[in-house]
Structure formats: structure tokens, C-alpha cells
N, C-alpha and C positions, 0 to 999 in steps of 0.2 A: 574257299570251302565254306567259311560261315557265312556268305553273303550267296551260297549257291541253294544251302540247308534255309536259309530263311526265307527266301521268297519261292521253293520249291511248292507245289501240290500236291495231293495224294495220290495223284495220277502222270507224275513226271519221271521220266525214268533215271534211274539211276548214274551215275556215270563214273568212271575210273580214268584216273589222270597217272600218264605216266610222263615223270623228267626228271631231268638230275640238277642237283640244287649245287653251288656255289660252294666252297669249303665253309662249314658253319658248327658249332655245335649248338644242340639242343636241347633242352629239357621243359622233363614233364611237368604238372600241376604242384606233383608232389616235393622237385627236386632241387633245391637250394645249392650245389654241389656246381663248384668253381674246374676250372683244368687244374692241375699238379701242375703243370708248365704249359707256356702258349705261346713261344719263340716268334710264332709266325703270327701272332696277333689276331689270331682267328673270331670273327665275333661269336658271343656265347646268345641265343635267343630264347626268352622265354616262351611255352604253348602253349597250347589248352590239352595237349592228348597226355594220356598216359604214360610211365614211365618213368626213367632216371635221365641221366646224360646220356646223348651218344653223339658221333660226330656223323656229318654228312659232306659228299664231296664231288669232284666227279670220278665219272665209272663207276658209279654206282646209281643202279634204277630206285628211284622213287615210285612207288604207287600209291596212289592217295584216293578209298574207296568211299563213294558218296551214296551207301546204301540206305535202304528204309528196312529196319528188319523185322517193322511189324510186316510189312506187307512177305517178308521172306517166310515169318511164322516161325521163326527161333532166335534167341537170345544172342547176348555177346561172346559167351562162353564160349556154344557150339562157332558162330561165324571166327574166332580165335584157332580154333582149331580145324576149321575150313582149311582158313591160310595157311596156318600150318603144311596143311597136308599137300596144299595144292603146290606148296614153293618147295617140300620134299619132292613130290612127284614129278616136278618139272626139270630138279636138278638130275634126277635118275635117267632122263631122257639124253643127258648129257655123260651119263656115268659115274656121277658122285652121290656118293651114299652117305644121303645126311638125317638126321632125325632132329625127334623133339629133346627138351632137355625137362624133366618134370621138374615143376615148380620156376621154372625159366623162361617167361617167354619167348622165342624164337627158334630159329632152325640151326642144327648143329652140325659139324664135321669130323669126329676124333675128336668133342670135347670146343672145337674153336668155333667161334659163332661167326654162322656165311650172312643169318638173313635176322633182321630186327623188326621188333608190333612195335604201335605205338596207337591206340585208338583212341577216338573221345566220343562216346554216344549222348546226344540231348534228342530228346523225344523223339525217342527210335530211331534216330537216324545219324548214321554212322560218321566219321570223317578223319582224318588223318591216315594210315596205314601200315606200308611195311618199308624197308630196304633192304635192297639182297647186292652185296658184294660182288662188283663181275669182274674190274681191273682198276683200282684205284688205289689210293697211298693210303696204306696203314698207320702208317707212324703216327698221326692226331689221336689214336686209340688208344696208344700209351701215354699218354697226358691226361688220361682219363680212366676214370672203373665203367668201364663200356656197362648201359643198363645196371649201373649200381651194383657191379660185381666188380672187387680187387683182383688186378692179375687176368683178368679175362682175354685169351689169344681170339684174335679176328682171322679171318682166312678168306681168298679172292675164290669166283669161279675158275679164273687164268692160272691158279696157282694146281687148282686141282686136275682140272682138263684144259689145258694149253692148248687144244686144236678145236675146242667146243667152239661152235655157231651162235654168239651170245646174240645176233639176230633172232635166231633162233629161239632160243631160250628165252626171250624179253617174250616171244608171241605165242609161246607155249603157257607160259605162267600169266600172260595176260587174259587167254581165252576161259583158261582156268578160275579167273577172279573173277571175270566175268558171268560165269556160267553157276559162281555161288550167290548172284545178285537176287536170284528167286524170278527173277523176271527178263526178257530177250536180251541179248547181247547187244540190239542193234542201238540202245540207248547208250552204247558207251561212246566216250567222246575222249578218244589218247589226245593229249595235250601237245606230245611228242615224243619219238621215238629215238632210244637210249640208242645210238651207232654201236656196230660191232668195233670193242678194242684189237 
């Protein structure tokens, strides 16, 4: 991502990477914050994006947005709350009614958080992104205060809709992130695509 942002031009398109990352956790710029427990010896990695700890793993999509938001003509605020809406409206396509949680970044379910931001903006231009929960192991998430909240419940897509097309779903929320780029879609470039669990 930082070797895509640096030799990009003003006239490159944008691009979204979607794939699922290895059992890892991470944290933000700000976040000093070890696991409670780490049985399974999970590596802890420092970033550049935003944020506290969270973990990552598989079955679970990564998308990582390499936008320019001058050229989109709005801030990080509004592009935060893009996502937002687009990883709501995506899950609704499925049947799960999830929202925002004010003052929290991410998407919620009855309180349990399905989908996690994590940005880092250097001169306009976007990098890091989101993860949204489709069927992976929870338990690294109690060894942890998920996004620097104690106690905080995680929740899968599989858990909410067990016959959902996460096919589906992965190409629904992708055209979606796409389509907040400010500019065509045909600049995106999937990395790879998440398999239905």
C-alpha cells in the first residue's frame, strides 16, 4: 500500500484489494496494547492506520482502499462513513440488520461488532481499510479489547444468516466501495477473492 501511494500520479486510478490475512493481530499508530493471553502465539504487528488492537484471520475479508480523496472532493470523515453505510447496506442484502455505533467506529449487530475501519490518510490519499466478519474463529477476540473497548462481543456473517451467499456478499460490498472511489470502478484491481465458507 505505501509503495502503491508513493509512486502513484494524479491521474491513476484508484484501486481496492480484497484478501484475508493469516491469524495476526494489529495495531494502530496510537496503540501500545499487548493480548491478555496468546496461547497460540499469534504475532502482534505494528501499522501505520488507525485504531487500537484488533485481530485478523481467515474468513474474514480484508479490503484495503487505495483512494485519492482530493480528487473524490470530501474528507475522511464523510469517506468513514461511506463505509459505513456501504458494509450496512450490504449486510441488509443478506438480512442482517446492523448499524453504526456513535463514537465507535465500525458496523454493529445487537451491540456485537460484525465489521472494523482502520484508515491512514497521507496526502489525500487513503490506505488501509475495513474487515467485516463472514466465518472465522472468534476466540483471538477475547484475548483482546477488540478496537480498545473492554468486553466488546464480535459476531460472524454465518452466525447471523447461515444460508447467506458470502459470494455474494464479498461482490456486493465490493462494487459498493468501489463506486465511493469518486472515479470508475474499472480501476479496481481484487487482489483476491474471499471463497464462500
Amino acid at each position: 500500500m505505501r509503495d502503491f501511494n508513493a509512486r502513484r500520479g494524479a491521474d491513476d486510478a484508484d484501486e481496492l484489494w480484497l484478501l484475508e490475512h493469516p491469524p495476526v493481530f494489529t495495531r494502530g499508530v496510537s496503540c501500545h496494547a499487548e493480548p491478555h493471553r496468546n496461547p497460540r502465539d499469534i504475532p502482534v504487528v505494528d501499522t501505520d492506520r488507525g485504531g487500537q488492537i484488533t485481530y485478523h484471520g481467515p474468513g474474514q475479508l480484508i479490503a484495503y482502499l487505495m483512494f485519492d480523496l482530493k480528487r473524490r472532493g470530501t474528507g475522511v470523515r464523510r469517506l468513514v462513513s461511506d463505509i459505513e453505510q456501504a458494509i450496512i447496506d450490504s449486510l441488509a442484502d443478506t438480512g442482517i440488520d446492523a448499524a453504526r455505533r456513535e463514537g465507535a467506529p465500525g458496523v454493529y449487530v445487537d451491540g456485537r461488532k460484525i465489521a472494523a475501519l482502520g484508515l491512514r490518510v497521507r496526502r489525500g490519499l487513503t490506505s488501509h481499510g475495513l474487515s467485516l466478519n463472514l466465518d472465522m474463529d472468534r476466540e483471538p477476540f477475547t484475548w483482546i479489547d477488540p478496537c480498545g473497548y473492554a468486553g466488546l462481543e464480535t459476531v460472524n456473517v454465518a452466525e447471523l444468516a447461515p444460508g447467506a451467499d458470502q459470494d455474494r456478499l464479498v461482490e456486493a460490498l465490493s462494487s459498493r466501495l468501489l463506486a465511493l472511489s469518486g472515479g470508475e470502478p474499472t480501476g479496481a484491481r481484487p487482489v483476491s477473492q474471499v471463497a464462500a465458507r
